[in-house]
C-alpha positions in Angstrom: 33.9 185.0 129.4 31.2 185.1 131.8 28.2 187.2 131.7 26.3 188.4 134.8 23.0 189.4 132.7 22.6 186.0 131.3 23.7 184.4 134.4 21.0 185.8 136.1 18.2 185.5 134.0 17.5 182.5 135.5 18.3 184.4 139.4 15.3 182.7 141.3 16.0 179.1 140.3 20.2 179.3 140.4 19.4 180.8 143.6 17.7 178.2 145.3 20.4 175.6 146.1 22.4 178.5 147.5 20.0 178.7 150.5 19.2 175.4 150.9 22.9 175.0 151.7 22.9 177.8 153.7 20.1 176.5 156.0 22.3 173.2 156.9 25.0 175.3 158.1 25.0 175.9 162.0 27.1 178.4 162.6 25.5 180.8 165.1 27.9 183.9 165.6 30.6 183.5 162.9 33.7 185.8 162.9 34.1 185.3 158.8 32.4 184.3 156.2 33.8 183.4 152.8 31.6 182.8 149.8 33.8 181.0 147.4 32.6 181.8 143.5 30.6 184.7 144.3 29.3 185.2 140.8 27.4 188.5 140.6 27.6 189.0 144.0 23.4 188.8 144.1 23.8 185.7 146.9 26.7 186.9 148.8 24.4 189.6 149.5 22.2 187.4 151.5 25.3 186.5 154.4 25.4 190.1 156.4 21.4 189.4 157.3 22.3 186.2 158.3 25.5 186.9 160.4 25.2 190.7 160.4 28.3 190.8 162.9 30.6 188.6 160.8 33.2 189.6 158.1 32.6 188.6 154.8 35.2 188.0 152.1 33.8 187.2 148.4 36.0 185.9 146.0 35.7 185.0 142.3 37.8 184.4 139.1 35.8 186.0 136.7 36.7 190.3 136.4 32.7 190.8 135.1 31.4 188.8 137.9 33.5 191.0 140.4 32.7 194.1 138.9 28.6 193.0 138.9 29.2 192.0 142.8 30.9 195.3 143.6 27.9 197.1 141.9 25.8 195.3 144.2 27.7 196.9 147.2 29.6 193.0 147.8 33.1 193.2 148.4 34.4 191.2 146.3 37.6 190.2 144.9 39.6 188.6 141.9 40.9 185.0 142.9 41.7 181.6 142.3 39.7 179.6 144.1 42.4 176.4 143.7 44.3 179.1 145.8 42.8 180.2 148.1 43.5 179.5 151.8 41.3 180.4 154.7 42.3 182.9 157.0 42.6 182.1 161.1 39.3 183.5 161.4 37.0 182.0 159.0 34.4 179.8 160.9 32.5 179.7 157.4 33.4 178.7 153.9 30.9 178.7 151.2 31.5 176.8 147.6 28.0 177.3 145.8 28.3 176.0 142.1 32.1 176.6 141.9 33.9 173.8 142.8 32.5 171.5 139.6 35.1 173.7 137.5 38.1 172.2 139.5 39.7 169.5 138.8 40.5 167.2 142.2 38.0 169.4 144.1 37.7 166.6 146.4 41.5 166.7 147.8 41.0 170.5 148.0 38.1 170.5 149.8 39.6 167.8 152.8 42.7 170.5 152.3 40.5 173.3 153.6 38.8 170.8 156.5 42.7 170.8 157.5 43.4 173.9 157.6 40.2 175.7 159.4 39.7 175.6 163.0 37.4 173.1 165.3 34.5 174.0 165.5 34.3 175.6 162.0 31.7 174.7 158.8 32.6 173.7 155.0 29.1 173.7 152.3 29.6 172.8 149.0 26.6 172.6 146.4 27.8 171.2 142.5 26.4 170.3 139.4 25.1 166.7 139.0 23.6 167.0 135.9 26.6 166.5 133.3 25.4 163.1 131.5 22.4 165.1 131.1 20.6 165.5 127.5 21.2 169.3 127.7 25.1 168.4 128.0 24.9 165.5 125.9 23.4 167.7 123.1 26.4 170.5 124.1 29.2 168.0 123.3 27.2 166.2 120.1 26.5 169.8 118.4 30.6 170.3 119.5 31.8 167.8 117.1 29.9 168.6 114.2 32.4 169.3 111.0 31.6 173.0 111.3 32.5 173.4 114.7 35.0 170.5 115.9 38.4 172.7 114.7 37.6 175.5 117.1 36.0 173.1 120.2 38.6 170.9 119.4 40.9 170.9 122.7 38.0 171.6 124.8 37.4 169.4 128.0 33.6 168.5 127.8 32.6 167.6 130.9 30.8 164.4 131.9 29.6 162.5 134.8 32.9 161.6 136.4 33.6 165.4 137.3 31.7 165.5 140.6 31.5 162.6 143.1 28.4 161.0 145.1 27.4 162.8 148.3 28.2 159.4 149.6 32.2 160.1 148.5 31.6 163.6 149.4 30.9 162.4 152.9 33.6 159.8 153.2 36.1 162.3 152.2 35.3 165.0 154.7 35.0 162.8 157.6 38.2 160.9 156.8 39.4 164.4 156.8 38.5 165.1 160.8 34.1 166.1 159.9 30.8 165.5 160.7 29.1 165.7 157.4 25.9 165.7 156.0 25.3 164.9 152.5 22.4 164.9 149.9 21.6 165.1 146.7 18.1 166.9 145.1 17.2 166.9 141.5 15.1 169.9 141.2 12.1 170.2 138.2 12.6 174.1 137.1 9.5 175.2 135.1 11.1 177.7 132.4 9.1 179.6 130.0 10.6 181.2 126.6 10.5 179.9 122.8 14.5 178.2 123.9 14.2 177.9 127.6 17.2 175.3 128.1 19.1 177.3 125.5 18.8 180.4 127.5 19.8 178.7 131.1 23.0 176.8 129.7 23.9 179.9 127.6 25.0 181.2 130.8 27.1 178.8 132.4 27.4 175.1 130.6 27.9 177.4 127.0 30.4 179.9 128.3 33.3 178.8 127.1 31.7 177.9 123.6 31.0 181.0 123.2 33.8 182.9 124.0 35.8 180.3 121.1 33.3 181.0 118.3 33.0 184.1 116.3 30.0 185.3 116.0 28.3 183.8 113.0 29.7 180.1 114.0 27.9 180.9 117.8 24.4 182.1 115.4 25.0 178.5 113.7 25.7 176.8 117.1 22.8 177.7 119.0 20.5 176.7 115.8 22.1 173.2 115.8 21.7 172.6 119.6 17.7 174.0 119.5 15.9 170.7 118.0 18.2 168.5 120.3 16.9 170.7 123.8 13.3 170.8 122.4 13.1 167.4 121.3 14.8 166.1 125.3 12.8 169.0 126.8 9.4 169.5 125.0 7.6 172.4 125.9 4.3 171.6 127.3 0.9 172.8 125.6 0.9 175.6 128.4 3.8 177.1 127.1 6.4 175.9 129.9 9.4 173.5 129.5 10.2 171.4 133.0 13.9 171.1 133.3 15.2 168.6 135.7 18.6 169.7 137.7 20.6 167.7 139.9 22.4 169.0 142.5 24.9 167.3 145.1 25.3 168.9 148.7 27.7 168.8 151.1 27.8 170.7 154.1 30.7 170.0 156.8 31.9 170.4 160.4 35.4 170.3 161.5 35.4 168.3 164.5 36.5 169.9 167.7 
C-alpha cells in the first residue's frame, strides 16, 4: 500500500527529475496532457501553468495516491497504466517514476509511440539505481530466517528491470521517434538519524511493508539500519549524501 505522507517527505528531491523531464519536452500549445503515475497529484499540479489551455488527464493505480491528488484539486483517476491507451487528442504523455514497476515497459512504450499522432511527445524518467547498496541491503535483510516465509514470492528487483537510455533510444526511434536520451545520477543530501531508511520506506519498502505485521516490519527496519549506515555514513555535519540514478527518455513521434 502506498502512502502519500511518506512519499512526500522527500517532495523537493523526488520532485526534481519530474521537471527536468518536463523541460525536454517541446510541446508548445498541447490539446492534452496525460501524467502517467500521478502519485499524490503534488507534480501533476505543475502541467496547467505550463499549458494552461490544455486538458489534463492524471491517472494512477494506487486509491491513496488518487484520493491525495484529488485533495490537491488534480483530477485524477484509478488506472492501470499497462492499460491505458491515449486518447486522439493527447499531444503529451508523461511516465515520471512509473514505468520501472512494469514489466516489458519497453514494448509498451514503442506501443504508445504507435498509437499517438505525428507531431506528438513521449517522456519517461525510471529508476536506475536497483543494484544499489540501499536495494542490495533490501533483498539481503529479505532472506533472513525471520523474514524469508513472508517475502518469500516476492520479485526483488535488480538491475535488469530498466534498460540503458541507449536501448531506450533505439527502441523509440525504431518505433517512428526522435529521441533524446540521458541518464543523471543525482547526490541527495538527506538529514535524519535513518535518512535512506526514511526515503525507501516510501517507495522501494512498500510492498514489504504491507506483507509484514507490525512487529516483523519494527524488526525489519532494525536489520536494514546498520547495512544503510554503514553504505551511506552520515557525515560529521549531520547529513547523509545519497546517490540516485535516474534514466531519461523523452520522445517525438515523427511527422
Amino acid at each position: 500500500m502506498w502512502n502519500p505522507d511518506s512519499y512526500l517527505a522527500f517532495a523537493d528531491q523526488r520532485g526534481r527529475p519530474f521537471f527536468d523531464l518536463l523541460a525536454r519536452v517541446g510541446a508548445t500549445e498541447p490539446r492534452r496532457v496525460v501524467d502517467l503515475g500521478c502519485g499524490p497529484g503534488n507534480l501533476t499540479a505543475a502541467l496547467p501553468r505550463r499549458w494552461p489551455d490544455a486538458a489534463i488527464e492524471a491517472i494512477d493505480s494506487s486509491p491513496e495516491m488518487v484520493a491525495a491528488a484529488r485533495e490537491r484539486g488534480v483530477d485524477a483517476q484509478l488506472g492501470d497504466v499497462a492499460q491505458w491507451r491515449p486518447a486522439p487528442d493527447t499531444d503529451v504523455v508523461l511516465a515520471n517514476a512509473v514505468l520501472q514497476w512494469i514489466p516489458g515497459h519497453t514494448e509498451l512504450l514503442t506501443r504508445w509511440a504507435g498509437e499517438l499522432a505525428p507531431g506528438s511527445w513521449l517522456a519517461m524518467q525510471v529508476p536506475g539505481n536497483f543494484d544499489a547498496p540501499s536495494h542490495r541491503a533490501v533483498r539481503t535483510v529479505a532472506g533472513y530466517p525471520e523474514f524469508a516465509d513472508a517475502l518469500r514470492d516476492m520479485a526483488f528487483r535488480t538491475g535488469e528491470v530498466v534498460d540503458t537510455p541507449a536501448g531506450y533510444a533505439a527502441a523509440l526511434t525504431d518505433a517512428g521517434c526522435v529521441a533524446d536520451a540521458w541518464e543523471t545520477t543525482y547526490i541527495h543530501e538527506l538529514r535524519g538519524e535513518t535518512p535512506v531508511l526514511d526515503w525507501i520506506s516510501g517507495t522501494a519498502l512498500t510492498d514489504v511493508r504491507a506483507r509484514l505485521p507490525e512487529d516483523a516490519w519494527a524488526e525489519f527496519r532494525r536489520a536494514i539500519i546498520p547495512l544503510l549506515a554503514e553504505a551511506y555514513p552520515a557525515r560529521p555535519d549531520g547529513t547523509t549524501f545519497f546517490p540516485f540514478r535516474r534514466v531519461f527518455v523523452v520522445a517525438q513521434v515523427s511527422e
